[in-house]
Every structure is written in C-alpha cells, then in structure tokens.
Backbone as CSV, one residue per row, in Angstrom:
resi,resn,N_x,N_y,N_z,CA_x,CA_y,CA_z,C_x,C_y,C_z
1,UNK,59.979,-87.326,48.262,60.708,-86.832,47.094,61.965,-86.101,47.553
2,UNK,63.145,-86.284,47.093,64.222,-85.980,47.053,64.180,-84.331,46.670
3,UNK,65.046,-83.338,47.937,64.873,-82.085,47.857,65.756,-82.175,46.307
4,UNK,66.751,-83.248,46.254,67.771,-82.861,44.699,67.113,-83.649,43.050
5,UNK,65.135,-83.358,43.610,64.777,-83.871,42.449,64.514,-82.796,41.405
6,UNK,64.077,-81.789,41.671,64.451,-80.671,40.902,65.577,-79.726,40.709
7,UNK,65.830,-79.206,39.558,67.095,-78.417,39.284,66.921,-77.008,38.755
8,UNK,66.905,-75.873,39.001,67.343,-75.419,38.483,68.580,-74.688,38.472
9,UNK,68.706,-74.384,36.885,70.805,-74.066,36.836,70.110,-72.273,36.292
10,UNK,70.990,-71.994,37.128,71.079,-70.067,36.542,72.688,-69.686,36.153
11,UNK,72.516,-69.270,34.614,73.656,-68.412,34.087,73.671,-67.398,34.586
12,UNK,74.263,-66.625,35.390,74.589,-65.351,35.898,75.518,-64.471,35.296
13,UNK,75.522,-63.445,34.464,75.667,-63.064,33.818,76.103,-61.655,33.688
14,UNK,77.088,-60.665,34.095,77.650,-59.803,34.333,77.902,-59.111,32.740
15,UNK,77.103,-57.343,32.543,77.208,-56.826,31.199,78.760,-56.682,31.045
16,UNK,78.895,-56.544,29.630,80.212,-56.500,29.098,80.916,-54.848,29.230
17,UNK,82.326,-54.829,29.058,82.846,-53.545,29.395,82.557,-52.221,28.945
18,UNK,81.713,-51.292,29.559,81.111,-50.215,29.202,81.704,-49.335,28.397
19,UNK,81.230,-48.022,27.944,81.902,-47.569,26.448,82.764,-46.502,27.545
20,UNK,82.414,-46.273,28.847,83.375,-45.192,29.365,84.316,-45.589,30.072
21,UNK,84.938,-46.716,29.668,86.305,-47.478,30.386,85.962,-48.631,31.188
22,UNK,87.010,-49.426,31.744,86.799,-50.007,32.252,87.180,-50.171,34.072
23,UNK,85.730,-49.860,34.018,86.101,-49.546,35.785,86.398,-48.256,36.698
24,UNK,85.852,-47.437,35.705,86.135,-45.972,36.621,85.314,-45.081,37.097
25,UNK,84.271,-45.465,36.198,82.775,-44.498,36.405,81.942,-45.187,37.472
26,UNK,81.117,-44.106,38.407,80.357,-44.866,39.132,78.730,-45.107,38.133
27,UNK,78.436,-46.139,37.377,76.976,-46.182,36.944,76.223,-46.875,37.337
28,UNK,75.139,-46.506,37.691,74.167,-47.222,38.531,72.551,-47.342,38.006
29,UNK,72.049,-46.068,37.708,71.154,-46.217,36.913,71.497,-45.347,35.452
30,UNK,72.464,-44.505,35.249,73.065,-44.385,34.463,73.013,-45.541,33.342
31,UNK,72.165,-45.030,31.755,72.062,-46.098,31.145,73.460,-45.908,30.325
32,UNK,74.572,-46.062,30.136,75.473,-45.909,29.734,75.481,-47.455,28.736
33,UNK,75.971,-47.218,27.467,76.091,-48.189,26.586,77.417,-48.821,26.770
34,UNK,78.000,-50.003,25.374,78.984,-50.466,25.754,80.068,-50.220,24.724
35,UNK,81.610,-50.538,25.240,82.344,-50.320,23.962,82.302,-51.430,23.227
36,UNK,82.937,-51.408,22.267,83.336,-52.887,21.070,83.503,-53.671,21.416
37,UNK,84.589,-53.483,22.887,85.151,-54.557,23.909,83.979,-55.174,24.243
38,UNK,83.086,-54.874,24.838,82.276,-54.588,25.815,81.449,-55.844,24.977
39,UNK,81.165,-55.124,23.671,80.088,-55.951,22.391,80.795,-56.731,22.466
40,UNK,82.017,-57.007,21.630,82.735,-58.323,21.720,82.350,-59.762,22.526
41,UNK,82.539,-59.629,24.245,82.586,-60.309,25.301,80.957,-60.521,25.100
42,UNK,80.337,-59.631,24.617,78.764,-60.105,24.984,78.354,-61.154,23.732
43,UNK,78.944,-60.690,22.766,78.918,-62.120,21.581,79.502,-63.241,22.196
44,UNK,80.590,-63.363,22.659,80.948,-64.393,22.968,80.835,-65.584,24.018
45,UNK,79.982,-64.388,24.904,79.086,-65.040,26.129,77.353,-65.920,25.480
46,UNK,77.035,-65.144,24.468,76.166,-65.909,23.621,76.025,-66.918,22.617
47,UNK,77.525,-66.833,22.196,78.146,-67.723,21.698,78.049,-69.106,22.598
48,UNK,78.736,-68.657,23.601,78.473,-69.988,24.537,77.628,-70.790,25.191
49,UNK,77.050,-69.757,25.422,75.536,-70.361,25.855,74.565,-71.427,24.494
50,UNK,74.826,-70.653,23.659,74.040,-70.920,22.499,73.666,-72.733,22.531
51,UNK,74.240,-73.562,23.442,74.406,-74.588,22.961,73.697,-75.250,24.249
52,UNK,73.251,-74.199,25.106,72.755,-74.675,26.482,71.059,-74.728,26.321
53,UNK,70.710,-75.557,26.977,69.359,-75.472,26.730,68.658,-74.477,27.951
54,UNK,68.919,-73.445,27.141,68.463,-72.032,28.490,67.102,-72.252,27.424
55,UNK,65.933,-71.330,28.683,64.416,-71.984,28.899,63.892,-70.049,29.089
56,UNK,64.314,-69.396,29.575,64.480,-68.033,29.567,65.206,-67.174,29.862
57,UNK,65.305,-65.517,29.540,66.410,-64.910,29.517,65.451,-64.080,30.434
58,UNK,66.129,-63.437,31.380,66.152,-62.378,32.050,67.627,-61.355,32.240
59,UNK,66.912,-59.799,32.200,68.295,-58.769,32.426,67.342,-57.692,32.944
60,UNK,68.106,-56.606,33.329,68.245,-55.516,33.851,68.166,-54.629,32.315
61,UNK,66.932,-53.686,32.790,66.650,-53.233,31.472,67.675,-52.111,30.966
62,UNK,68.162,-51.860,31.411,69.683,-51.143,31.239,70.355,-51.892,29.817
63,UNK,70.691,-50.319,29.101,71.175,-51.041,27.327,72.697,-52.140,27.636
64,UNK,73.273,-51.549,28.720,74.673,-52.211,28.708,74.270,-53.698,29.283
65,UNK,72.911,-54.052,29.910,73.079,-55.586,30.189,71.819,-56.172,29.013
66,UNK,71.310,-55.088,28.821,69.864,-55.653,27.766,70.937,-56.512,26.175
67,UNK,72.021,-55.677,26.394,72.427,-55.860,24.779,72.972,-57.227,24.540
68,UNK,74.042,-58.100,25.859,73.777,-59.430,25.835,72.403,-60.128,26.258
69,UNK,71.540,-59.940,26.530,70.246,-60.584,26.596,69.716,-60.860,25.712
70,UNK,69.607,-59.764,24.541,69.045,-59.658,23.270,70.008,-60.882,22.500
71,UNK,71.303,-61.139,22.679,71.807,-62.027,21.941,72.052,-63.462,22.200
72,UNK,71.482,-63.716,23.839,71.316,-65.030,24.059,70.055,-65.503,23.770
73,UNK,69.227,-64.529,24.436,68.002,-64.781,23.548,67.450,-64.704,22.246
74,UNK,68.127,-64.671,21.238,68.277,-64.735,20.059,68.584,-66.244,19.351
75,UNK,69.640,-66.595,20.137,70.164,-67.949,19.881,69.270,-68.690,20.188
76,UNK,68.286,-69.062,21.402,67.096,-69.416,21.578,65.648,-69.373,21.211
77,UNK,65.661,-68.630,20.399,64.015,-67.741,19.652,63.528,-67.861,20.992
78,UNK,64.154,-66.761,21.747,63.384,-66.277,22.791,63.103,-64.851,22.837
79,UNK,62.396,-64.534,23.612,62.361,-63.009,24.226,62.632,-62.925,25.507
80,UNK,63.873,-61.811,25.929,64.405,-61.728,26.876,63.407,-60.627,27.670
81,UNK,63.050,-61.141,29.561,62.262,-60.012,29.728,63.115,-59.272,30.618
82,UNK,62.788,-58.091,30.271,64.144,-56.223,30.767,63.166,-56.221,31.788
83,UNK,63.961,-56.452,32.896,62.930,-55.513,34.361,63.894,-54.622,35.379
84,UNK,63.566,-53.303,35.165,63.654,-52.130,36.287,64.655,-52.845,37.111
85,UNK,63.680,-53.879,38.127,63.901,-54.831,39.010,65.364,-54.963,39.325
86,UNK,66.239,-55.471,37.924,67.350,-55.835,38.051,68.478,-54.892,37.384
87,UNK,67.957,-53.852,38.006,69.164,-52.539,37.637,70.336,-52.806,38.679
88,UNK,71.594,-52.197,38.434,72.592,-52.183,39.550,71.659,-50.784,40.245
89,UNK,72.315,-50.696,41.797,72.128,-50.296,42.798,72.466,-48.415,42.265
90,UNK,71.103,-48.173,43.224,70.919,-46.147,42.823,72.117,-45.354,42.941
91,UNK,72.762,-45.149,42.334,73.870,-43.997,43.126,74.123,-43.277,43.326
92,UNK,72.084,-42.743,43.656,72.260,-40.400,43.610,73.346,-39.860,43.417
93,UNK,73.641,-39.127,44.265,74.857,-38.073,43.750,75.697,-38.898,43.297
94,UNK,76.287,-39.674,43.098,77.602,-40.752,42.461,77.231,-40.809,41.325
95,UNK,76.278,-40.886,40.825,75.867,-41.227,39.330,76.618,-40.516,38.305
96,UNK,77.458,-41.248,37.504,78.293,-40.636,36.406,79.177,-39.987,37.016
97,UNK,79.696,-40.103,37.947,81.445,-39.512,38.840,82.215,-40.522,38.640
98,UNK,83.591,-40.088,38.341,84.792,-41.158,38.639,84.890,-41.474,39.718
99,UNK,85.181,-42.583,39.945,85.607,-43.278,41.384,86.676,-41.759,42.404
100,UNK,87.587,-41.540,41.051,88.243,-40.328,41.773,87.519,-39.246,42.218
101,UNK,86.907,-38.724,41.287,85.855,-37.824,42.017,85.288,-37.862,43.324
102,UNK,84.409,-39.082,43.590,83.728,-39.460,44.405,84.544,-39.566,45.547
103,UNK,85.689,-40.202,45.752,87.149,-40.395,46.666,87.487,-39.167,47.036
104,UNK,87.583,-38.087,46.230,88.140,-37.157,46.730,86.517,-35.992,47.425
105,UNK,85.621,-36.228,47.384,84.287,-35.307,47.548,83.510,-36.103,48.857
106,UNK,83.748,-37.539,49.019,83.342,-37.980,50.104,84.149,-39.269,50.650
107,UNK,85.713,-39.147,51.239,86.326,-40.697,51.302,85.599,-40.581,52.723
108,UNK,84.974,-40.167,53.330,84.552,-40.932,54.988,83.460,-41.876,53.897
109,UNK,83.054,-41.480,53.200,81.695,-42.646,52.658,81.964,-43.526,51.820
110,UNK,83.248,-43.342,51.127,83.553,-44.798,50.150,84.206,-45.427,51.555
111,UNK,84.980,-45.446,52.539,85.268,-46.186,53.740,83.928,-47.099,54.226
112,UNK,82.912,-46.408,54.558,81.926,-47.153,55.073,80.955,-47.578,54.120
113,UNK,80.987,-47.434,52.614,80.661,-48.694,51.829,81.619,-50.010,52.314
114,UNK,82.702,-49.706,52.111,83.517,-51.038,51.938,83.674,-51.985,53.376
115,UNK,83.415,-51.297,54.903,83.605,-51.411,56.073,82.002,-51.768,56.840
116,UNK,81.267,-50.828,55.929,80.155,-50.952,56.625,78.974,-51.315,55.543
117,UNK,78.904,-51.889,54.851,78.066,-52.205,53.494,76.635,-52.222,53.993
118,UNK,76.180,-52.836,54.744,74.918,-52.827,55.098,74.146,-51.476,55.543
119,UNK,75.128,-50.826,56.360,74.499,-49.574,56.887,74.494,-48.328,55.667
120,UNK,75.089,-48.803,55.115,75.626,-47.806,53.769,74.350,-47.254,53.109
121,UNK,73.999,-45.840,52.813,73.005,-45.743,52.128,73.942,-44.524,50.680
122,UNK,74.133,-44.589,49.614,74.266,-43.244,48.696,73.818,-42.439,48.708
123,UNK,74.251,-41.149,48.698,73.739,-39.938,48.938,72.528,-39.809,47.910
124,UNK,71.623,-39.251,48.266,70.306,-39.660,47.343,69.923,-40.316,46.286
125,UNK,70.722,-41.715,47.008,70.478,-42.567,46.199,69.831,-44.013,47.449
126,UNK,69.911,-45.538,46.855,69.601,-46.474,47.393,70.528,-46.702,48.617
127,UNK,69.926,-47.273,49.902,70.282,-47.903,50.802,70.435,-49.082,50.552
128,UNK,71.380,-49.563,51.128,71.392,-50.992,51.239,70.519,-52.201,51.094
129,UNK,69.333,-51.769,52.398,68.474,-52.491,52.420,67.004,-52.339,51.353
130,UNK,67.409,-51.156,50.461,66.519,-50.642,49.454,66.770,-51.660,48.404
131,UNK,68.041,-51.658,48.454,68.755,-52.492,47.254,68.162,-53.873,47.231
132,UNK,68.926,-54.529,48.380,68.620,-55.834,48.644,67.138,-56.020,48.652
133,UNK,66.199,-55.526,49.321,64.751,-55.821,49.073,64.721,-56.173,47.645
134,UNK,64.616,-54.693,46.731,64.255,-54.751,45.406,65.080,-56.017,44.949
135,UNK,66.221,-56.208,45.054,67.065,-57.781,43.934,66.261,-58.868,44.972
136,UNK,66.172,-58.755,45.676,65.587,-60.465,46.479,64.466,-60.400,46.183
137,UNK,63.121,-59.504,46.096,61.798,-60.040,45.236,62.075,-60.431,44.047
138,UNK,62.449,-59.553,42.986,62.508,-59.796,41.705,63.170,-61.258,41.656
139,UNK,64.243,-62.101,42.478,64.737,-62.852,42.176,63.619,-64.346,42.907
140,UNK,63.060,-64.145,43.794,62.089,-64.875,44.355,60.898,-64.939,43.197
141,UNK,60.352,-64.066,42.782,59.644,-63.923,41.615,60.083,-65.079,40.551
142,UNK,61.204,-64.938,40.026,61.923,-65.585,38.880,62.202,-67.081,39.835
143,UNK,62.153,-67.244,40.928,62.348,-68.620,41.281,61.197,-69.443,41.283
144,UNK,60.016,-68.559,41.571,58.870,-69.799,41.815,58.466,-69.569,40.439
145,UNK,59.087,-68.858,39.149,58.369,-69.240,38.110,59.055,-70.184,37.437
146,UNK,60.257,-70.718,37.564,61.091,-71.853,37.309,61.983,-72.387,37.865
147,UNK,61.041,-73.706,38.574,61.568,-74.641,39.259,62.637,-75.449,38.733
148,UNK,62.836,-75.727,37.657,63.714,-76.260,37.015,63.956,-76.128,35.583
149,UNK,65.401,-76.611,35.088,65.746,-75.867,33.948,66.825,-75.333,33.544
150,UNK,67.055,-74.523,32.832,68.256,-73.600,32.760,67.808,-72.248,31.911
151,UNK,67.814,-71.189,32.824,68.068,-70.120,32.612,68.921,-69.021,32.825
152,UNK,68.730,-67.936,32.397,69.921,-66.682,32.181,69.804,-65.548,32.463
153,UNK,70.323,-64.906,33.477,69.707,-63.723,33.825,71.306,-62.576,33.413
154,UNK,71.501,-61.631,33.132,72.005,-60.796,32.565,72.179,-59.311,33.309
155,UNK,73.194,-59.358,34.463,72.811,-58.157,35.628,73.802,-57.158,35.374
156,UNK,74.115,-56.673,36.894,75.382,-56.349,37.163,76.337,-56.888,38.509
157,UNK,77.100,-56.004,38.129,78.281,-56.182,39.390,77.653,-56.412,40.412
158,UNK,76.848,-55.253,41.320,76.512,-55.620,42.567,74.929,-56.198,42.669
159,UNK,74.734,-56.403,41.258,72.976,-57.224,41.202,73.878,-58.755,41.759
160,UNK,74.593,-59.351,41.093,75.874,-60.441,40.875,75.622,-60.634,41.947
161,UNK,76.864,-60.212,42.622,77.328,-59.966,44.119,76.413,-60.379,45.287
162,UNK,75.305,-59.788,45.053,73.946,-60.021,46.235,73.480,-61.277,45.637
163,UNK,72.969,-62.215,44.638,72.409,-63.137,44.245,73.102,-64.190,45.107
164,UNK,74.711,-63.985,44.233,75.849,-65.110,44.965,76.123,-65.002,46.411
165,UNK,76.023,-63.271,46.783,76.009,-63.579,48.177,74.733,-64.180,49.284
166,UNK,73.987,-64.300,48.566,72.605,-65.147,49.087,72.949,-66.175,49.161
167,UNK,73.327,-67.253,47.782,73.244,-68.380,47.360,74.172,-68.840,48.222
168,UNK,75.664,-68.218,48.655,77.011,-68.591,49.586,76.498,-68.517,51.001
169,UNK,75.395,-67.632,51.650,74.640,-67.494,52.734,76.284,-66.383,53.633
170,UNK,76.774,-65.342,52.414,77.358,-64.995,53.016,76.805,-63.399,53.543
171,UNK,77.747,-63.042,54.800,77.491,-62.021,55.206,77.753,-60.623,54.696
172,UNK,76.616,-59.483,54.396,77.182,-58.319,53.560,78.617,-57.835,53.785
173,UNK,79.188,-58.007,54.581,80.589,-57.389,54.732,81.447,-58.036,53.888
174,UNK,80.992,-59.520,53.236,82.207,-59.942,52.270,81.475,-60.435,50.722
175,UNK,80.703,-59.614,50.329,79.663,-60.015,49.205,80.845,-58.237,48.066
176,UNK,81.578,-57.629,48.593,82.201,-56.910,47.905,83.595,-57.532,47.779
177,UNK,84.010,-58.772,48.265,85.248,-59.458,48.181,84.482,-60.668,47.190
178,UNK,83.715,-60.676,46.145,83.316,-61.454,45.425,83.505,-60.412,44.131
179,UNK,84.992,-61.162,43.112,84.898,-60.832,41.951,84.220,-60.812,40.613
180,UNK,83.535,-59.298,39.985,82.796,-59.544,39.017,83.094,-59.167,38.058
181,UNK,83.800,-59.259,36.814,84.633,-58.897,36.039,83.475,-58.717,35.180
182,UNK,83.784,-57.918,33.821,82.971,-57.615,32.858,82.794,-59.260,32.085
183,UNK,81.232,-58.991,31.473,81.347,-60.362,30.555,81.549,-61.943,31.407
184,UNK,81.875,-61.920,32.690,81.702,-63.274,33.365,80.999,-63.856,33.810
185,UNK,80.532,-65.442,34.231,79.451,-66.293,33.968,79.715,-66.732,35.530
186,UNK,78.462,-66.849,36.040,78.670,-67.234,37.078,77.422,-68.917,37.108
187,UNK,77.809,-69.819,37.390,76.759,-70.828,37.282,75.971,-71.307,39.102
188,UNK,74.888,-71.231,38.821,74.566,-71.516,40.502,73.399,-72.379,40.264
189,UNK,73.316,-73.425,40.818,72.301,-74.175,40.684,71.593,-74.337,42.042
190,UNK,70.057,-74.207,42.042,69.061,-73.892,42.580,68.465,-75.418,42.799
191,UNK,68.221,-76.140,43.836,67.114,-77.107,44.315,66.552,-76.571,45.567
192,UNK,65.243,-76.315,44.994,64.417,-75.566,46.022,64.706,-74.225,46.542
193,UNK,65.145,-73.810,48.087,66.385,-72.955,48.580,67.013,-73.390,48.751
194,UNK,67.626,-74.486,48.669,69.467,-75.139,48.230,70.160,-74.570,47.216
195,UNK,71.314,-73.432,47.625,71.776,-72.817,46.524,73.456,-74.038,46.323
196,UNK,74.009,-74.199,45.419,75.560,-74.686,44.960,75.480,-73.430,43.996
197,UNK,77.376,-73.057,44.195,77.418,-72.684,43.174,78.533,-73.040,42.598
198,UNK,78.102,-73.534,41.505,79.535,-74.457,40.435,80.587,-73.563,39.861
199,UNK,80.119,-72.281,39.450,80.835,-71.560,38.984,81.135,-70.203,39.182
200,UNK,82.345,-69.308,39.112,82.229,-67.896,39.697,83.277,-67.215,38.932
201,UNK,82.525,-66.199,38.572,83.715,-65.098,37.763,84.312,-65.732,36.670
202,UNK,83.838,-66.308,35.960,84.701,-66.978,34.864,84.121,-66.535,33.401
203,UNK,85.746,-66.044,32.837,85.204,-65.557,31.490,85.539,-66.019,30.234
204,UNK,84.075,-65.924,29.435,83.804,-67.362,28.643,84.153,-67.279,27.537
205,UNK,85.354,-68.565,26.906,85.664,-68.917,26.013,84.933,-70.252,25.128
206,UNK,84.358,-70.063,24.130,83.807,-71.369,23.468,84.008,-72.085,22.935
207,UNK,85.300,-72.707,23.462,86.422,-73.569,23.157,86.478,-74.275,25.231
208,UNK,85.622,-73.384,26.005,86.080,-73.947,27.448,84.841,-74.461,27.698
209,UNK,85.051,-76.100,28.159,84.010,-76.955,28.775,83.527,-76.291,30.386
210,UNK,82.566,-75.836,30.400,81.902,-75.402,31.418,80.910,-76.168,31.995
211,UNK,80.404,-77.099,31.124,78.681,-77.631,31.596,79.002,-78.291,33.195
C-alpha cells in the first residue's frame, strides 16, 4: 500500500486579532479576548471553511482561539474539542507586559529567545522543551485519531510555528522566521509522518480558491 494512500489535510489556524492591539502584549496563558477586528477575521475564516468537508475541530481552550472554533464548528454541527494542550507557550513573568516592557526589564533574554530558542526557558514560565513536549503529544494524539480527512485545529502563533516547524523538519532557530499573522490558514497535509505543506500564512478571503 502506497504511503500516499491516506490523507490527512489540517487547517491550521491562527486566533484572530486580540482586543489589546495588535501585536504588543506578551499573552501566553493570559486568556485575553478579541477585538471586532479580531471577530471579524474569525467569521471569515469560518466562512471559508464552511464549504470544506472538515471531520473535526480542535483549539486551544483559550477564548481568543476557542471563539473561531466555536464558529467553524458550527458550520459543521460539530463540537469543537478546547484542550489546555494547545495553549500558546507559558510566559511567567512576561504574561500581560508589552513587548516594550519586557525589552526594556530583560533585553539579554529577548536576545536569546530569538538567537537561542531552544535553550530559552521564560522566567517562571515554560521552557522550550516544556513547550515542545506538551504541543508534540497533544498533536500525535490528534494524529493517530485521524488518519485521514480534513480537519481544523485553531492555535496560536507559536502553537503554529512548532506544528509547521515539525512538518518543514526545520530547525528551532528558524521556526521564529515563520510568519503568523492574526486570522491565517495554514494548510499541511499529513500521509502517515509525511508532512507537505500546501499552504502558509495566508489570510482568508471567500472569494480565494484555496482547496
């Protein structure tokens, strides 16, 4: 049997723009909701999907990625399942600081996030390899329960980031040079551990042929 006899396709799925700007706050487990913007992009990401034959929804039980989940899975008479699992990464002391803040209270440690990603741990927060454990079960989990298909998982930025940087077999030092914009679809299709990925960072209009 042909390793390309099964398929599965994963919507990857990045929450829409949070209600405290875009791009300045560090939130991590911070359940921070979203703005209008934010709602907007997540209708319209469900919008698009709506027409896909997604099979289940998965997100990060966090309101800012639960709230497009709830609406793709809606379009489906599904129930989307929220797991812990797929929160973005801990960011003890960072939690709810501006990027400026944080820049100006520790730049030797935003340097060796960006230089040294792997060794990187947040100040009482997740390590690296805390991180990555927790997203690579939960996502191994969700693989041997569908071998094929199309489903939707609903994360974040650096949940994103680590999936695709698996699927690319790239090395942590360039899995933060992978753009994740609010509201963008990432498509990766799964045969077996054969990752492709068809699509990246792209934000969805339902008027744009994607399949």
């Amino acid at each position: 049997m042909s390793i390309f006899s099964k398929r599965l396709r994963l919507y990857l799925i990045r929450h829409g723009e949070v209600a405290t700007g875009a791009g300045t706050t560090c939130h991590g487990f911070t359940n921070v909701g979203l703005s209008l913007k934010g709602q907007k992009q997540s209708q319209k990401v469900a919008a698009y999907l709506s027409s896909k034959p997604i099979r289940a929804v998965y997100s990060s039980d966090l309101q800012r990625a639960a709230f497009a989940a709830d609406l793709i899975a809606a379009e489906h008479n599904l129930k989307p399942e929220k797991l812990e699992a797929l929160r973005e990464v801990y960011m003890g002391d960072w939690e709810a600081k501006t990027f400026a803040e944080v820049q100006k209270i520790s730049p030797e440690l935003v340097a060796e996030l960006f230089t040294k990603p792997k060794q990187f741990q947040y100040p009482n927060g997740e390590s690296f390899d805390q991180f990555y454990e927790r997203i690579d079960r939960v996502f191994n989990l969700i693989l041997e329960k569908h071998l094929e298909g199309d489903i939707a998982i609903v994360a974040h930025g650096g949940v994103n980031r680590m999936l695709l940087g698996r699927a690319l077999e790239l090395q942590p030092e360039n899995w933060l040079k992978i753009a994740q914009d609010y509201a963008c679809i990432n498509i990766i299709d799964w045969f077996g551990n054969n990752a492709i990925v068809q699509k990246l960072n792209l934000e969805i209009d339902v008027d744009q042929n994607l399949s």
